[in-house]
N, C-alpha and C positions, 0 to 999 in steps of 0.2 A: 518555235516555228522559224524556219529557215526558208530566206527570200531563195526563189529559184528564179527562172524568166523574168522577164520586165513584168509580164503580167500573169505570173502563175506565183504560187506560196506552194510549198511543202512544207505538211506537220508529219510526224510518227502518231500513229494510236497505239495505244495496249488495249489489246483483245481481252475478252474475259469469256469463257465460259465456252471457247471451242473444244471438242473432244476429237472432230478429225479433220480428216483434208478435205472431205462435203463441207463442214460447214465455214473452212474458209472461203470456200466455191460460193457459196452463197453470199459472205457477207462482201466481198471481192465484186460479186454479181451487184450487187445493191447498191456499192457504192460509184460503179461505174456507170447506174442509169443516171443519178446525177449530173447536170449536164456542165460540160467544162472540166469534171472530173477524171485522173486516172490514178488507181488503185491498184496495190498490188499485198495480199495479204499471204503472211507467213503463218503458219501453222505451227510450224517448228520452234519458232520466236516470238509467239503471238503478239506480232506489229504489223502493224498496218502503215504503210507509207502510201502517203495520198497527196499528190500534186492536184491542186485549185483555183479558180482564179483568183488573182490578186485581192484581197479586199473583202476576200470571202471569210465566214464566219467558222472555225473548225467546231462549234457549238450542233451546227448543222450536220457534220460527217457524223459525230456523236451519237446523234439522234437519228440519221439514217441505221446504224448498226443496233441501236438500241429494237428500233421497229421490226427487226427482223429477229428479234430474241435473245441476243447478246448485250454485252456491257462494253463500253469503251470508254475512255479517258487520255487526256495528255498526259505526258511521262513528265516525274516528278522533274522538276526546274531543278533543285540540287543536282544535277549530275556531274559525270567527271568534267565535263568539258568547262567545270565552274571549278570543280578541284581534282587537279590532277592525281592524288593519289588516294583518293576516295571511289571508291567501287558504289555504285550506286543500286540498290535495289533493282530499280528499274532496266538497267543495262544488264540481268539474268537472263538468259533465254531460254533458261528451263523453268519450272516452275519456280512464280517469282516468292511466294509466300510459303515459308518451311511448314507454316501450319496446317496448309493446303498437302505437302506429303506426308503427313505425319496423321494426317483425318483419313486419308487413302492408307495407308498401310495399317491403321488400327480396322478399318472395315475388313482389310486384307484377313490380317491377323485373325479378327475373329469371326469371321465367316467361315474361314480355314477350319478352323477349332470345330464349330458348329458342322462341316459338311464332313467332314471324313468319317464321322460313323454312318450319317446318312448313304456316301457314296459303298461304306463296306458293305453297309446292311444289303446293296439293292446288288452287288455284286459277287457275293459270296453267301448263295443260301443257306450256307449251314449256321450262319448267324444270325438269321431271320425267326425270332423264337416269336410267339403266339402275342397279335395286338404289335411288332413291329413296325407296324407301316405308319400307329399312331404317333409312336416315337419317332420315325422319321417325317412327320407331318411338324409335330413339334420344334422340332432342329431345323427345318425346312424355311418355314414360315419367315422367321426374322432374316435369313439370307439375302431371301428374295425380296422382301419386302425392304428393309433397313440397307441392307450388304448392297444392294442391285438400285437404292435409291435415286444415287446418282443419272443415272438408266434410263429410270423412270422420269424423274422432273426434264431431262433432257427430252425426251422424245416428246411430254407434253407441251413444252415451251415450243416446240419445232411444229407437233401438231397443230397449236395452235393459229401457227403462220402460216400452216398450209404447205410446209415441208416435211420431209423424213431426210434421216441422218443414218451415219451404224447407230446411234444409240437406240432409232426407232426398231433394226432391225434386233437389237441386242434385248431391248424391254418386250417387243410383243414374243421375240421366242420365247424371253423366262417366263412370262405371264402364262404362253399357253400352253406350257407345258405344267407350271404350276395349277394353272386352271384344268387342264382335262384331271388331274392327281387331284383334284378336290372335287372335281364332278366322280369318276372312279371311287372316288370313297364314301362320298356322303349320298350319291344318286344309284352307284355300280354294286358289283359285287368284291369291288378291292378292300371293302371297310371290315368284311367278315373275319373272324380269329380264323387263325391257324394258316391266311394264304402264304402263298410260295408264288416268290417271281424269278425267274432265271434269268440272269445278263446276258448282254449278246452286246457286242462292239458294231453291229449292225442294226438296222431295224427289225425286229422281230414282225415277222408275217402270221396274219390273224391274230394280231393283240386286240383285244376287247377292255372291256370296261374291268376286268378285273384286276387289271395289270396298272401302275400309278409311274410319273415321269420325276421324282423330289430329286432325284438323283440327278436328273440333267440340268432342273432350274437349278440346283446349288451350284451343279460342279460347274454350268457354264460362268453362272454368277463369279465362282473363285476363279476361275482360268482368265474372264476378263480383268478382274480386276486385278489378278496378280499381274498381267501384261499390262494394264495401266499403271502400275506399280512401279514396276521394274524399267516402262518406257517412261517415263517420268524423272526417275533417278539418274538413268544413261543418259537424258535430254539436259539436265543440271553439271553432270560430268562434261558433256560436250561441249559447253559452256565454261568450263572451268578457266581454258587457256586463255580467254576474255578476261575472266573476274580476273586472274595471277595477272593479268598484261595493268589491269583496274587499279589490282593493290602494288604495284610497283612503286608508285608516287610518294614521299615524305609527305608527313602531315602536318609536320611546321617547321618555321623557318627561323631560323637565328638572324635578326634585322637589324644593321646598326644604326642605329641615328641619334646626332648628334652626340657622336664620339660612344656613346653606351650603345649595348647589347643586350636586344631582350626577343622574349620569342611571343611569336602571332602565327595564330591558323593559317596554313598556306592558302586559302580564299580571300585573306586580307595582304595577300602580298601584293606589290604593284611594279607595274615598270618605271625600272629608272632605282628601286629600290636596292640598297648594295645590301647583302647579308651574306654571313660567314658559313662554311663546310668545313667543319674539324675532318681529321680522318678517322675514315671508317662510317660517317656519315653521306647520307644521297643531297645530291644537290638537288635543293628545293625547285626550280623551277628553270627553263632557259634563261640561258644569260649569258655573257665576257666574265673572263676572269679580269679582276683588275691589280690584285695582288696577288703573289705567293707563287708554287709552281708543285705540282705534283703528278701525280698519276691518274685516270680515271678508268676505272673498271663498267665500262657499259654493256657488260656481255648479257646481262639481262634483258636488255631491250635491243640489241644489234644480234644478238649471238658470236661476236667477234670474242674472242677469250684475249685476247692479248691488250693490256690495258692499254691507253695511250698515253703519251705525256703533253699537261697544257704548262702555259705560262701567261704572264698580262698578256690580254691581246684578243688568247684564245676563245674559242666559244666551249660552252658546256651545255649538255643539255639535261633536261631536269630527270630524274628517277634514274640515273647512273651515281655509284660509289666511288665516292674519292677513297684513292687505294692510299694513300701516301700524307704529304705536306697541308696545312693550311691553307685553304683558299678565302679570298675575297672575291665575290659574284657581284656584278650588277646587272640585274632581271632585267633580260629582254623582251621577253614573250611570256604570258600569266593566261591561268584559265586554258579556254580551250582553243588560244593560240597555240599550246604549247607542242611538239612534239608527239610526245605521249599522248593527250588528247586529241591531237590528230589521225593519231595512228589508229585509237579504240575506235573516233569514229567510221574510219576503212570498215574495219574489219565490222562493226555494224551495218555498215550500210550493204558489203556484202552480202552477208546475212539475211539480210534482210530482203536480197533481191530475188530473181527466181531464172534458172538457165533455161535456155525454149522445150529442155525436153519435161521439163517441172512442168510448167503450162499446158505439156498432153496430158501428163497423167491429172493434174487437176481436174483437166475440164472431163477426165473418164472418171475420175472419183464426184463430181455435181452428178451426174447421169444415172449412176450403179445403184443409187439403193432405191431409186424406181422402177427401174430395171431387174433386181434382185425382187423387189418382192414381189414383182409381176409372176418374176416365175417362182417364184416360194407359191403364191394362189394356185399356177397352173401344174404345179405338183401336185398339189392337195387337191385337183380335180381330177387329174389322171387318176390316182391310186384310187377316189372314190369311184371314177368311171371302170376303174377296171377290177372292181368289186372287193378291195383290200379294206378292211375295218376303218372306221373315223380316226381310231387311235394310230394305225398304223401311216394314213394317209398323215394326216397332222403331225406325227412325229418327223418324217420326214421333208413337211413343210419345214416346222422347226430348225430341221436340220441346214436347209439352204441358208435360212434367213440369218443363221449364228455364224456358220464358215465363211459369208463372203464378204462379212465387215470388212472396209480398204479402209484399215490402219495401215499394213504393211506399204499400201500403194502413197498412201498421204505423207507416208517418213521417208520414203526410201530419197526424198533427193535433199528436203532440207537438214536431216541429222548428216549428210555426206558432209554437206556444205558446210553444215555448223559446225562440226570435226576440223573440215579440212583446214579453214579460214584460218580460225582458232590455234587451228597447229604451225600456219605461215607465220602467224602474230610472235608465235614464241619462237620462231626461229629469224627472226625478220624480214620475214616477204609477206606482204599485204598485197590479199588478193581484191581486187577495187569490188569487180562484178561477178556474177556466177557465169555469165557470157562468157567470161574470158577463159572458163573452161572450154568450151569448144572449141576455140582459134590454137589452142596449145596441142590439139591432136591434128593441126591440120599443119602447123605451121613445117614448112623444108629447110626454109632462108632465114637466118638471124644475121643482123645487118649492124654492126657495132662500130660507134664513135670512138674516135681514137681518145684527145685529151681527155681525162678525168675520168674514161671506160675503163681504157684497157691501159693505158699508162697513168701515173699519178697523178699528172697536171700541175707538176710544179717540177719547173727546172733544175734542174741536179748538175755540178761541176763533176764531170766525166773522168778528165785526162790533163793533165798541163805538160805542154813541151818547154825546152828554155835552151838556150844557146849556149855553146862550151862556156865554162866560164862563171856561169848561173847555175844556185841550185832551185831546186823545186821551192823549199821550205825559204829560201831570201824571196825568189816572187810571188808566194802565197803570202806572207808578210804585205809587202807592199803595195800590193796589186790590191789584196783584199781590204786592207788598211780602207784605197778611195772606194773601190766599190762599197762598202759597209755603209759609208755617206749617202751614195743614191738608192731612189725607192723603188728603182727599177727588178723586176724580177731577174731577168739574166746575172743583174750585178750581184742581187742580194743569193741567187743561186753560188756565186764565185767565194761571198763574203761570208756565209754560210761551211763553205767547202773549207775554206782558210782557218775558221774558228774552229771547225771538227779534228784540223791536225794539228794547231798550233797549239787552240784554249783560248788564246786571249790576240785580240789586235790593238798596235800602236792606233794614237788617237792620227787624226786629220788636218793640213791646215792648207787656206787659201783653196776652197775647195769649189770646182766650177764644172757643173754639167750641160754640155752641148746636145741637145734631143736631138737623137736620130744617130750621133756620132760616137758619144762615148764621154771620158768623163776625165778632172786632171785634178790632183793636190800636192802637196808637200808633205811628207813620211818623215818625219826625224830630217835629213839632209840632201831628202831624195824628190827629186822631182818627177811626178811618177803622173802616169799618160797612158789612158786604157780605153778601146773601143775599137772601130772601124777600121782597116789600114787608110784609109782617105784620111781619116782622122793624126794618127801618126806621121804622113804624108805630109799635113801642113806644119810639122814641128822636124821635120826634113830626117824621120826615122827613115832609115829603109828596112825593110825584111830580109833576113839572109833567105839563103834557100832552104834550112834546114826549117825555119820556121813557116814558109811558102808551100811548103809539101805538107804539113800539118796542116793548114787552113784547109789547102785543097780536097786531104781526106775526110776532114770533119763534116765539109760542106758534101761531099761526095757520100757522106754516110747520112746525108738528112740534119745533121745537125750544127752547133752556132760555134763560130769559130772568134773570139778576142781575142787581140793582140793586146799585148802593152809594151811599155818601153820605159824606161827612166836613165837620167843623167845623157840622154841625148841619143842613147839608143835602143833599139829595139829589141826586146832580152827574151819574151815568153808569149805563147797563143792559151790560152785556156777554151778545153773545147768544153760547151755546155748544151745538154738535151731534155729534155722530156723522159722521166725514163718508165720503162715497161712496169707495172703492179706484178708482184713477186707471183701471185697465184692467178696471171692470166693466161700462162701458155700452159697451167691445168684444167682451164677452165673451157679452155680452146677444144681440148681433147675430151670434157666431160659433153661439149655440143654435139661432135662428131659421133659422139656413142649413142645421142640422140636422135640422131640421124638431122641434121641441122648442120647446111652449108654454112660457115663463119664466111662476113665479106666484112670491110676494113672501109668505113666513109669517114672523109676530113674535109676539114678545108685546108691542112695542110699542105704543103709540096709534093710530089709524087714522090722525092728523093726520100724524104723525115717519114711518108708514109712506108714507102715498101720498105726499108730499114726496120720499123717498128713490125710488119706484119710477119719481116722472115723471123723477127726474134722470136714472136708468139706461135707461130705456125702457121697464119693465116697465108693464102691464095692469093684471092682474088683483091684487088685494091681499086677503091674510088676516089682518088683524090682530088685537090683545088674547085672545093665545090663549094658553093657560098649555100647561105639557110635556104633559100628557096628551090633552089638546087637538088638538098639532101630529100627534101620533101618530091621533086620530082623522081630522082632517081629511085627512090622505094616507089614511088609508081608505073617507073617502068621496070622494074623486078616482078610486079605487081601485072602487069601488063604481059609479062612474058611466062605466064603461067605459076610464077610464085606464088606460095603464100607465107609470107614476112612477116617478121620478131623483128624490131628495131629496139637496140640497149642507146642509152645517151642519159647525160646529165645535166646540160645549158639550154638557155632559150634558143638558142639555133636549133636545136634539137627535137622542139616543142612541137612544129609543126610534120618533121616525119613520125614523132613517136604516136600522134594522130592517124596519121594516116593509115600508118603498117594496121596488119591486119593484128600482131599484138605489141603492144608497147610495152616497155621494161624503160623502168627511169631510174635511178641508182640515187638511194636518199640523201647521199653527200650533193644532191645537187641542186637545182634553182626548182624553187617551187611552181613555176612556169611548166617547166619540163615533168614536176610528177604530177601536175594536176590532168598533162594529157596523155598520161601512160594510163593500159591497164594493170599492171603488176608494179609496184613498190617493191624495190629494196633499199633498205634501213639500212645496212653497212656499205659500203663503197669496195666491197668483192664481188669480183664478177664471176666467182663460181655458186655465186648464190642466184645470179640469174635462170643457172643450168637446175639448179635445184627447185628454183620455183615453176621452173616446167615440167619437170620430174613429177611434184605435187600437185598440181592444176592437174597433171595424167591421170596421176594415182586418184583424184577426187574423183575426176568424173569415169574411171573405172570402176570403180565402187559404187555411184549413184548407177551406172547400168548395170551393175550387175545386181542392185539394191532390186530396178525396176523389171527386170527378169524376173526376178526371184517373187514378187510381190502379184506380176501378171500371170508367172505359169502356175502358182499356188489359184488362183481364183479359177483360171482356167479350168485348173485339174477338179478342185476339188469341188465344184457348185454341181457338176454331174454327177460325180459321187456320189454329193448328197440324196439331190432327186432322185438316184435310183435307187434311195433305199439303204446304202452300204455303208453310212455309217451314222454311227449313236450321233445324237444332238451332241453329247458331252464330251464326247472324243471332239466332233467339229469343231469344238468354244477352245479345247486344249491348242486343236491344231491353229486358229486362229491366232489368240493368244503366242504363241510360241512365231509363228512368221513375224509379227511384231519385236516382240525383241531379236529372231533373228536377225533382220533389218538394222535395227539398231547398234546390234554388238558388231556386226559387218562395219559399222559407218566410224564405227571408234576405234578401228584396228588402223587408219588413219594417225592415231595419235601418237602410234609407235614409229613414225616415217623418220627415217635418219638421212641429215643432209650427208650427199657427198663429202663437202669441206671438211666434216668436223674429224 
């Protein structure tokens, strides 16, 4: 249980023993007359999330789901977020127990076996030899009875409570049709040797008692349960990209303490504790590296393919492969601090929620099978009112009651959702909510923070100018030599820039930093003096002009212009920027294709701004705007008929990435900023933003066209039935089949390819 409000708690439940979108309705229904209670129950992931007050007993929500005919439970405590590379049972959101598909496909299996001579016999008379019907009574019998059990106790359990479900609709078809086929034989004239029954894919007009229905109780019996079958196994697949994201994690850690090394369950790992990553092993949990320096391969959990390189200092995060050297780790984050388990529970909790157009079709699936069997009755009085046999009228009741099972209508949005999520996670974009599919089809405006979006966020030495006289490589020497001493980012950008062409810098002496001015040591002989020209000014440097034209353009392009000087004069400017992310001005162009205005928000200078937006391609530019500021200005985008995408990475950021109608927070950034986005990204490219919109589309194109497909099939075919036009058996096929069509539609999701890659 996870504290939410001051005065609310949320727990998860696991569901047991739903078969469709009615009877999430129902237990959804039950748990919100509680009072102080809100509920919201998955089908697809059979959990239940329930927000209550504080204080409150989850022993209670239990036993409200219990009373209405169902099983509930808290999800096992083992779960990942206790160990990061342990997949937990629990966190399956197809079916959670293998023994549970495996008890379904043996009914499958031999019902199968059992119906297909009963279905030849009743369909091809020339195989109908003398006493056949007892033999298809024989083959029959265990189908319906055994095969169709599930059916059966479901409908009773619901009876009991004073509801119906599809399962009610699914048991009294097979029953009644199995029951007229045994009233016809044992009371009619179907039992006598020698009869003859002719198929017909429609209702056959003036059937009588002579005629038996074993063929439809089987075949619908096999048609359902092959579509529970097969929805069951695509419900486990769709799921998959979860369990892979689950088993990413190492399962134990190499710990050293006290100078030895030994290995412990990564659940006994703890913060603060240092343990070793040979290569070619994942590093056990977040943390700094504290020794050693290599490569880290995290494309499995970023999608990024290009390894990075850490050193002391660095961070590492846990279920990435060290490609390279020997590291020493000291665990910053354990359990379901970490990462990894942060990210599964996104992509859970997604899942787990429901988009508003989900909430129509539910509350149309609570409705439908009172509805259906109202007019399943009022069929079966017409044909008798309009003087058609019992047999004929009842077969065509049957027929309603099989075809309008909403399976298809109960999947069509959480297998989209469990697809799509599933598939952001393996690509790293975490979609938070299902909500946040609808703001991705509306959104025109995406509104992107400069530092750390769309350029690196760590200053980069550009350009060095130097005075006749001076080469580059004598003032990267000693320029970078003092800078190397201070912790300043501009200096360590210079000191940085110097080691990349030299290799190595001379050490430092007599070494004194002025805040705000710049900084002064001694280099081997060299008295050497870097920062502000105010700063050079009080040690009586002047600037020539060739160095005064440098400043002026640096500052004129946005960005930081140092001086230095040594032995009394003034020798070289080093310009230093922010510089652009290699793949933002693709990603600029991947918005645009989206149809998506890119606009450029800083608190920057307007100068450093529109420098950086013409590099990318960007327009429009908002510059020198402080946190509360950004926050206004997406409301008057917001105001002026926009609907706004805000990307950003810092707490400044936090409060527009709220606002905007969708938020994007880039995982490289302050947990402040992704706790108020709707969309995570895990790698710090921003053409992964364009691509999480891409997907969010693709979903919920697929959930409507899931809910098309599921609406006009019910539409079409519940008239049909009534009138007569088709067999009960064909209905349970065509029923059956909308169901997994549903489903194979939602998994074709799994194949979405990013942009980027």
């Amino acid at each position: 249980m996870t504290a939410g409000a001051s005065s609310t708690d949320q727990v998860e439940l696991e569901i047991g023993g739903m078969t469709c979108a009615s009877c999430a309705a129902r237990i959804e229904k039950k748990l919100n007359k509680i009072a102080g209670v809100q509920a919201t129950v998955n089908y697809a992931t059979e959990r239940a999330r329930v927000t209550f007050p504080a204080g409150g007993d989850p022993a209670d929500l239990i036993g409200a789901v219990e009373a209405v005919g169902y099983k509930a439970k808290l999800p096992d405590k083992r779960e990942p977020s206790r160990r990061p590379g342990a997949a937990s049972r629990t966190e399956d959101p197809g079916v959670r127990d293998g023994s549970e598909l495996d008890l379904l496909r043996r009914r499958f299996v031999i019902s199968t076996a059992l119906t297909a001579p009963v279905v030849a016999m009743a369909m091809i008379p020339t195989l109908q030899f003398r006493n056949w019907q007892w033999m298809s009574l024989t083959l029959a019998a265990p189908v319906v009875i055994w095969g169709a059990y599930p059916f059966h106790r479901a409908a009773w359990a619901n009876l009991r409570h004073g509801a119906a479900t599809m399962d009610t609709l699914i048991s009294v078809g097979t029953l009644a049709a199995f029951g007229w086929s045994l009233w016809a034989l044992f009371l009619g004239d179907a039992g006598m040797p020698g009869m003859r029954m002719p198929f017909s894919f429609a209702v056959a007009r003036g059937s009588g008692t002579h005629d038996i229905y074993l063929e439809v109780a089987t075949g619908v019996t096999v048609f359902i349960l092959a579509g529970r079958y097969f929805e069951a196994r695509a419900r486990r697949r769709s799921g998959a990209a979860l369990r892979a994201l689950l088993e990413l994690g190492a399962k134990d850690a190499t710990v050293i303490d006290n100078g030895n090394e030994r290995q412990v369950p990564i659940d006994q790992l703890r913060i603060g504790d240092r343990f070793v990553v040979r290569p070619g092993e994942k590093v056990a949990t977040d943390g700094v590296v504290e020794d050693g320096s290599s490569a880290i391969d995290a494309s499995l959990l970023t999608g990024e393919s290009i390894p990075v390189e850490v050193g002391p200092g660095d961070p590492v995060v846990g279920a990435t492969v060290n490609a390279g050297g020997r590291l020493v780790v000291r665990a910053t984050r354990v359990g379901q601090d970490t990462k990894l388990s942060q990210i599964a529970r996104l992509v859970t909790d997604a899942q787990n929620g429901k988009a508003p157009i989900q909430r129509l079709a539910d509350r149309v699936s609570g409705v439908f099978v009172p509805v259906v069997i109202a007019t399943s009755v009022a069929t079966l009085g017409y044909w008798l009112g309009t003087g058609a046999s019992a047999a004929t009228a009842s077969t065509s009741a049957v027929a309603v009651l099989i075809i309008a099972c909403p399976c298809a209508l109960g999947l069509a949005t959480p297998t989209a959702l469990l697809v799509g999520t599933g598939r952001g996670a393996q690509l790293g974009i975490l979609i938070k909510g299902p909500e946040v599919l609808e703001s991705t089809r509306k959104v025109d405006t995406i509104v992107l923070d400069k530092t750390g979006t769309v350029t690196t966020g760590q200053m980069t030495l550009l350009d060095v100018a130097v005075t006749d006289g001076t080469t580059e490589d004598e003032a990267l020497g000693l320029v970078g030599a003092v800078e190397n001493a201070s912790e300043h980012p501009i200096a360590q950008a210079i000191a940085r820039g110097a080691t990349a062409r030299l290799g190595r810098l001379e050490g430092v002496g007599s070494f004194t930093s002025q805040a705000g001015l710049g900084v002064q040591g001694v280099v081997g002989s060299h008295a050497v003096v870097a920062g502000r020209p105010e700063l050079l000014a009080d040690f009586s440097m002047r600037l020539p002009a060739k160095l005064i034209s440098a400043v002026n353009e640096a500052v004129a392009n946005g960005q930081t212009a140092v001086v230095a000087g040594w032995d009394g004069q003034a020798r070289a400017v080093f310009v230093v920027a922010d510089t652009i992310k290699a793949t933002s001005p693709e990603a600029i162009e991947q918005f645009r294709s989206l149809g998506l205005t890119p606009v450029l928000l800083t608190g920057d200078n307007l100068d450093a701004a529109r420098a950086i937006a013409a590099e990318v391609g960007i327009e429009e530019v908002i510059a020198e705007v402080l946190p509360d500021q950004k926050l206004a200005e997406v409301r008057r985008l917001q105001g002026s008929g926009h609907v706004v995408a805000m990307v950003g990475d810092g707490v400044n950021d936090a409060a527009a990435l709220a606002q905007a109608d969708l938020g994007l927070a880039m995982g490289t950034g302050t947990d402040v900023a992704i706790e108020a986005s709707d969309l995570t990204l895990v790698r710090g490219d921003l053409r992964a933003a364009a691509d999480g919109v891409r997907l969010s589309r693709r979903t919920l194109a697929t959930i409507k066209g899931n809910l098309f497909w599921a609406f006009a099939y019910n539409v079409a075919a519940i008239p049909l039935a009534a009138a007569g036009f088709l067999n009960p058996m064909i209905a349970g096929a065509a029923m059956a089949l909308s169901s997994i069509f549903v489903v194979s539609n939602s998994l074709r999701l799994r194949r979405f390819k990013p942009w980027s890659t």
